[in-house]
C-alpha positions in Angstrom: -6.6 -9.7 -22.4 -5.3 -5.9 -22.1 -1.8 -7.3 -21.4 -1.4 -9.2 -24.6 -2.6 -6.3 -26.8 -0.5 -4.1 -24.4 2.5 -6.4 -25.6 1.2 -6.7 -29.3 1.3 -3.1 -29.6 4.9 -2.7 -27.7 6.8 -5.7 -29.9 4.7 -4.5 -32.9 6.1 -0.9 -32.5 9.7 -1.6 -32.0 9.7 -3.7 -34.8 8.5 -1.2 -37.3 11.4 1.3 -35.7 13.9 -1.7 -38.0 13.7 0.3 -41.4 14.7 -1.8 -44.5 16.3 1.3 -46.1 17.9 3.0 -43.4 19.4 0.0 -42.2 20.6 -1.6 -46.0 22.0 2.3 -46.7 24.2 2.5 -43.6 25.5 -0.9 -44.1 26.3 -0.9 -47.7 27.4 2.7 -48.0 27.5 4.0 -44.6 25.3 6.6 -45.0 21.5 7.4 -44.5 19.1 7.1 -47.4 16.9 10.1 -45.5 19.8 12.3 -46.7 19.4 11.7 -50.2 16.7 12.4 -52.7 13.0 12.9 -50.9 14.4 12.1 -47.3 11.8 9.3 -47.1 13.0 6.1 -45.4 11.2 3.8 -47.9 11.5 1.6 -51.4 10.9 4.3 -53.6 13.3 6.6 -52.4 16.4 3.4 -51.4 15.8 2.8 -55.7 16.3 6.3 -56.6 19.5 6.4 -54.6 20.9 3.3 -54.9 19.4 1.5 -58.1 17.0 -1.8 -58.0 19.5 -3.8 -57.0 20.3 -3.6 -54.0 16.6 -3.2 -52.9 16.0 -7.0 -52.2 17.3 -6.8 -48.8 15.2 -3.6 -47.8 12.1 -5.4 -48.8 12.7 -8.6 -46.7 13.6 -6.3 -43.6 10.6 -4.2 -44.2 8.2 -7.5 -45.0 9.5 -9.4 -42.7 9.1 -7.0 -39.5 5.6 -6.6 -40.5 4.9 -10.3 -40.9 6.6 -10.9 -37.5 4.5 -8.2 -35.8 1.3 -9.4 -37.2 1.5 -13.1 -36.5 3.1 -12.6 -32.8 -0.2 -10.5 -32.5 -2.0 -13.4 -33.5 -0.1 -15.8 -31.3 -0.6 -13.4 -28.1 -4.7 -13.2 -28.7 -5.1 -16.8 -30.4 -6.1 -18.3 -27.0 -8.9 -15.2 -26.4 -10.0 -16.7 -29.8 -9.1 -13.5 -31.8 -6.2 -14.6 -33.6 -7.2 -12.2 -36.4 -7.8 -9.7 -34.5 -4.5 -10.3 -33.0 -2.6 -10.1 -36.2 -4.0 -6.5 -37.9 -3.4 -5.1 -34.1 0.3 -6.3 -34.5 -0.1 -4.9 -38.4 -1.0 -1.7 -37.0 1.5 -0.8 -34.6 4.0 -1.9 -37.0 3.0 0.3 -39.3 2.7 3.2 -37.1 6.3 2.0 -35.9 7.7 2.0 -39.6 6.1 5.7 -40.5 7.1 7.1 -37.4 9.9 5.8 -35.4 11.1 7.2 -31.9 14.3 5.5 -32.7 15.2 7.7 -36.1 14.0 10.9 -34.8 10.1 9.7 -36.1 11.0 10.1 -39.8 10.6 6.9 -41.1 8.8 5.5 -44.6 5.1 5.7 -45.8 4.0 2.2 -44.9 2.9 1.0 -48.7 5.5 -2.1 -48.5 5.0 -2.6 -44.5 1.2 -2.8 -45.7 1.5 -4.7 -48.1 2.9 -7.7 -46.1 0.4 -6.7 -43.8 -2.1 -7.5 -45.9 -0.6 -11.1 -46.8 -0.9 -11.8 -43.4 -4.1 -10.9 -42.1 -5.9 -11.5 -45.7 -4.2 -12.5 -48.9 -7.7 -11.6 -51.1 -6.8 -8.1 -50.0 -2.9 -8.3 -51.1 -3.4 -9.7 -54.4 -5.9 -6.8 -55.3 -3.9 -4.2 -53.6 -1.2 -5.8 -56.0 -3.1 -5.4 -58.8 -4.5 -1.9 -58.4 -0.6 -1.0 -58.0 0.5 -2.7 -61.1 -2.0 -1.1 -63.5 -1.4 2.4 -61.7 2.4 2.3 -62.1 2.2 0.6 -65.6 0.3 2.8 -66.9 2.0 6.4 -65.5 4.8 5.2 -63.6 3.9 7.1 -60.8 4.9 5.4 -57.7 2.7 7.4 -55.6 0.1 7.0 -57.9 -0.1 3.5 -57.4 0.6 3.9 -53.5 -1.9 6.1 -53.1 -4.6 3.8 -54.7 -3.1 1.4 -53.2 -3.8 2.5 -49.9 -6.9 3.1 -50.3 -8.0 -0.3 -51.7 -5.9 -1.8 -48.8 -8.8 0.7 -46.5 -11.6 -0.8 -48.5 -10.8 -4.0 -48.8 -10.8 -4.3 -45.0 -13.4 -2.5 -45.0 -16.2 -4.3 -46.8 -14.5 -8.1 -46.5 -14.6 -7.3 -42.4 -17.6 -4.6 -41.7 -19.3 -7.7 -39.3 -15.5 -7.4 -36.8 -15.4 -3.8 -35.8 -12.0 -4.4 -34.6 -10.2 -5.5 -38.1 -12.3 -2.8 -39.9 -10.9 -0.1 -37.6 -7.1 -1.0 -37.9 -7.5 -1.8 -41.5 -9.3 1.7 -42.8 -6.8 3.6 -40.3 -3.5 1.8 -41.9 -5.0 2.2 -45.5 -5.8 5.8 -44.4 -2.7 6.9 -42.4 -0.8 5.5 -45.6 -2.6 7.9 -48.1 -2.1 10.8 -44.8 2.1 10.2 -45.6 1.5 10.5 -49.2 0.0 13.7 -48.9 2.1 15.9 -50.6 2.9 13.4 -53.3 -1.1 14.0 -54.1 -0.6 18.1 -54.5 2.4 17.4 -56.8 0.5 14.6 -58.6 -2.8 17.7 -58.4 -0.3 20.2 -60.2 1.5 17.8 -62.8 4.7 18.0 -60.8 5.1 14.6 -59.5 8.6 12.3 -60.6 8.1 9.3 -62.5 10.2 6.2 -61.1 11.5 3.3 -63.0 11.3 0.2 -60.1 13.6 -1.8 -62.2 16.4 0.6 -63.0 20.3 -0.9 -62.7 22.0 -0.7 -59.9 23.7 2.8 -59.3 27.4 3.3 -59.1 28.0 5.2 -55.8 30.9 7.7 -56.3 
């Protein structure tokens, strides 16, 4: 069975080292998003720089790496009967593969969208609340991080109480939610100190000069 996970964790990994943003900004402008704005490989920071967009393709890259990850987790450990188990071990790693990645020097994104699809995967109940908890956040401040942050840790509780009887999911679930809020941490002090930038999601397109 240790072969399988070994493998989960491996394919799981190298996946997450395929960034959405860094990949979409070197291919449509030829230059790295990490250079611009916060120097975070994620969403938040491709829609400040770029616009809305162009954003589509970052979050099909992004989603679909960690849909991949999780369900060839499941795949590997369906036959030990622990296809669930399978998939948030593959959600995990691709996580920890999206935040930090040997491949870009281990500065990568914050895993809110990775998680998100995560979540889909392994347990929609826990997306669509995730989802919600986001949208009234951001709706109501438009804080990004705000909603990110809360998000995060609803993605920690939700696995949390929906899988306390399966150790296994529980763990990876409260240490993805948890390592997610980690990456935000300095977002937190600015939102503390009333320093924090408000993002629209759904501005134009920007002109690149």
């Amino acid at each position: 069975m240790w072969l399988p996970i070994l493998l989960t964790v491996i394919i799981g990994y190298l996946l997450g080292n395929l960034n959405g943003a860094v990949c979409m900004s070197y291919l449509m402008v030829h230059e790295d998003v990490r250079s611009h704005g916060s120097g975070n490989a994620g969403l938040t920071n491709f829609i400040r720089t770029y616009g809305a967009g162009k954003s589509l393709s970052v979050i099909l890259i992004d989603g679909g790496k960690a849909v991949a990850a999780c369900l060839i987790g499941g795949l590997l450990l369906r036959s030990y009967g622990m296809f669930r188990e399978g998939t948030v071990i593959g959600g995990a790693a691709v996580m920890l593969g999206h935040v930090f990645p040997a491949l870009l020097g281990f500065k990568g994104g914050k895993g809110i969208l990775s998680g998100l699809f995560i979540a889909l995967t392994v347990d929609w109940r826990i997306a669509l609340i995730i989802l919600a908890v986001f949208a009234v956040a951001y709706f109501t401040t438009q804080y990004v991080s705000l909603g990110s942050v809360l998000g995060a840790l609803t993605f920690a509780a939700g696995f949390a109480v929906l899988y306390h009887d399966n150790l296994v999911v529980m763990c990876c679930g409260i240490f993805m939610g948890l390592l997610s809020v980690f990456m935000h941490r300095e977002n937190i002090v600015r939102l503390l100190k009333g320093q924090e930038r408000k993002t629209n999601l759904f501005a134009k397109e920007k002109k690149q000069s």
